[in-house]
ZAMARGU-4260 file (C-alpha; in steps of 0.2 Angstrom, whole numbers, plus 5000, padded with zeros to 4 digits):
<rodrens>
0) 5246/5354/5078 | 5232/5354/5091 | 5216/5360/5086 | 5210/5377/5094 | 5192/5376/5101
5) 5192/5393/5109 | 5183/5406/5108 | 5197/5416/5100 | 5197/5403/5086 | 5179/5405/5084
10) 5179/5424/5083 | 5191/5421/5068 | 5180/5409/5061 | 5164/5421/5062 | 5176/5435/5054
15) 5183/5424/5041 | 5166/5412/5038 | 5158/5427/5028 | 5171/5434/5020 | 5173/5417/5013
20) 5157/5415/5008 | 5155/5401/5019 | 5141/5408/5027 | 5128/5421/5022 | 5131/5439/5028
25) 5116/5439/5037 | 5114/5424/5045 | 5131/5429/5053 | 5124/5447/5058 | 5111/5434/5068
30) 5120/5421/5073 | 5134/5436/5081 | 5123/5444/5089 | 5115/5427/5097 | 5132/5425/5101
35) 5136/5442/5109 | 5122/5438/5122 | 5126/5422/5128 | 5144/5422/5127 | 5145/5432/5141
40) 5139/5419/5152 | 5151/5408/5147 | 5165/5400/5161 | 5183/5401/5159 | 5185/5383/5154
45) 5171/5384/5142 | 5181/5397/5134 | 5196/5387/5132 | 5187/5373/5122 | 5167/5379/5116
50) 5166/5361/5113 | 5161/5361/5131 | 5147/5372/5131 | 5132/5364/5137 | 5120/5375/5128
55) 5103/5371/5138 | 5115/5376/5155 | 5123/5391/5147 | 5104/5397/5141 | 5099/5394/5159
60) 5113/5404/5167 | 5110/5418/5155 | 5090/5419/5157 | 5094/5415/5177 | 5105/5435/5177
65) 5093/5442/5165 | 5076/5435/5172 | 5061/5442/5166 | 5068/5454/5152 | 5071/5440/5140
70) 5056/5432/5133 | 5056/5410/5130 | 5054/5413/5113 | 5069/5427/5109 | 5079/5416/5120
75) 5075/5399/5109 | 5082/5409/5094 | 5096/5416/5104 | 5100/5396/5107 | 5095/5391/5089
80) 5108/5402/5081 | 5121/5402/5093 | 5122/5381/5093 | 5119/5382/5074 | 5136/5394/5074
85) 5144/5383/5088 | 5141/5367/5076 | 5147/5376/5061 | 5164/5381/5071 | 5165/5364/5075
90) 5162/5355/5061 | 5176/5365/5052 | 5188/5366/5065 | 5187/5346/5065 | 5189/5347/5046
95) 5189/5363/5037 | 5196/5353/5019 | 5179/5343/5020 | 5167/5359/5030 | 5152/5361/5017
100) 5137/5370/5020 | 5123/5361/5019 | 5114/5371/5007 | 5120/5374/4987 | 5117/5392/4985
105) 5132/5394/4997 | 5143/5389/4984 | 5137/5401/4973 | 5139/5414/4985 | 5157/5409/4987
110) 5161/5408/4970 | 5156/5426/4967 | 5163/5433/4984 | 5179/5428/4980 | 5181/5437/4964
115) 5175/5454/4973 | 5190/5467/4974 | 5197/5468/4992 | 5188/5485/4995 | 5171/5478/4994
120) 5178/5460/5005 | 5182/5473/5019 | 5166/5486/5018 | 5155/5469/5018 | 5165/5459/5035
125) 5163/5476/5041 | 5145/5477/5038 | 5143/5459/5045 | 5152/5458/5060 | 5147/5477/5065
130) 5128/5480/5057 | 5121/5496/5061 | 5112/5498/5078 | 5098/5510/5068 | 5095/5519/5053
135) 5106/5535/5056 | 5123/5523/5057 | 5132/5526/5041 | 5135/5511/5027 | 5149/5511/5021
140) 5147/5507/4999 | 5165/5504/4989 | 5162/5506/4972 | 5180/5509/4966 | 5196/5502/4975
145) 5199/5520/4979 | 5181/5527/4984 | 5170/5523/4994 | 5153/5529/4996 | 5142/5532/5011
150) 5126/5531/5015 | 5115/5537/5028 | 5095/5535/5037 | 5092/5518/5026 | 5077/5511/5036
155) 5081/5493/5046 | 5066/5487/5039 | 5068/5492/5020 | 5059/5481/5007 | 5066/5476/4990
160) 5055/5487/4982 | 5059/5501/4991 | 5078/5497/4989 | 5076/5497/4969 | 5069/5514/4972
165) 5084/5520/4980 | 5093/5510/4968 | 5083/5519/4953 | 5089/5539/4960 | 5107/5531/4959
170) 5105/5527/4943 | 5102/5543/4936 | 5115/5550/4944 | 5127/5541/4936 | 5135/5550/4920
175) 5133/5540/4903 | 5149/5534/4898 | 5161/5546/4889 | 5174/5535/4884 | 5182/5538/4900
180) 5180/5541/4920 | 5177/5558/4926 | 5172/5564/4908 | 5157/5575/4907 | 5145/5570/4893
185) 5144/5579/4876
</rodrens>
């Protein structure tokens, strides 16, 4: 069977990569997004095969139609992620059996990823593939396979200190177990 290259295949792979745990949710929110801005300039036969894509000439078509809205710097990350994501996809297509991340704590995070109930597996591709533009998008939370809970206006820029905070008032909403769900406490 021939290997698929295109940028089909590779849309799959991004979906798929940090569902796996292969990739970290939000090194793939960054390396999409990269993605989503040059992809656009890329030529039909590039998207056939993206092992085509000559990265410096796609990244000087795209500053080229966007000229001076685009500063050197965002578009050296732009080309940072996207050939880090184009390498990745690559790399497994070649050989996904033998595809490792290069770094340990990946593993990890696979390992526990893959023993998350489905709910949670879909809320976090979701999440991933589809972050929210500001802080009055809504985030979607599955805390049982039949509920889910949302939540609203978290800031972009939140710190873990503040996210314990919220964390905290969450907490002591929760009703002390009762032996059962749903039970009131004595």
């Amino acid at each position: 069977m021939a290997k698929d290259y295109s940028e089909a295949s590779f849309s799959s792979f991004m979906r798929q990569s940090v569902v796996s745990g292969i990739i970290k949710p939000a090194t793939l929110r960054s390396r999409k997004l990269a993605a989503e801005q040059l992809m656009v300039e890329l030529k039909s036969h590039e998207r056939q095969d993206l092992r085509l894509v000559d990265l410096d000439e796609l990244c000087a078509r795209f500053h080229k139609l966007e000229g001076s809205s685009i500063r050197p710097e965002s578009m050296d990350v732009y080309k940072s992620r996207f050939g880090d994501a184009l390498r990745d996809f690559i790399a497994w297509t070649d050989d996904p059996k033998s595809f490792s991340p290069t770094d340990s704590e990946h593993k990890a995070l696979r390992e526990q990823l893959e023993s998350e109930p489905d709910g949670h597996k879909r809320a976090r591709e979701e999440l991933a593939l589809n972050p929210p533009r500001n802080p009055h998008q809504i985030f979607p939370v599955p805390i049982r396979e039949d509920l889910v809970v949302y939540v609203q206006n978290v800031p972009l820029d939140m710190t873990p200190r503040e996210a314990d905070k919220i964390a905290a008032v969450v907490r002591a909403l929760a009703v002390p177990d009762a032996g059962g769900k749903g039970e009131e406490p004595a």
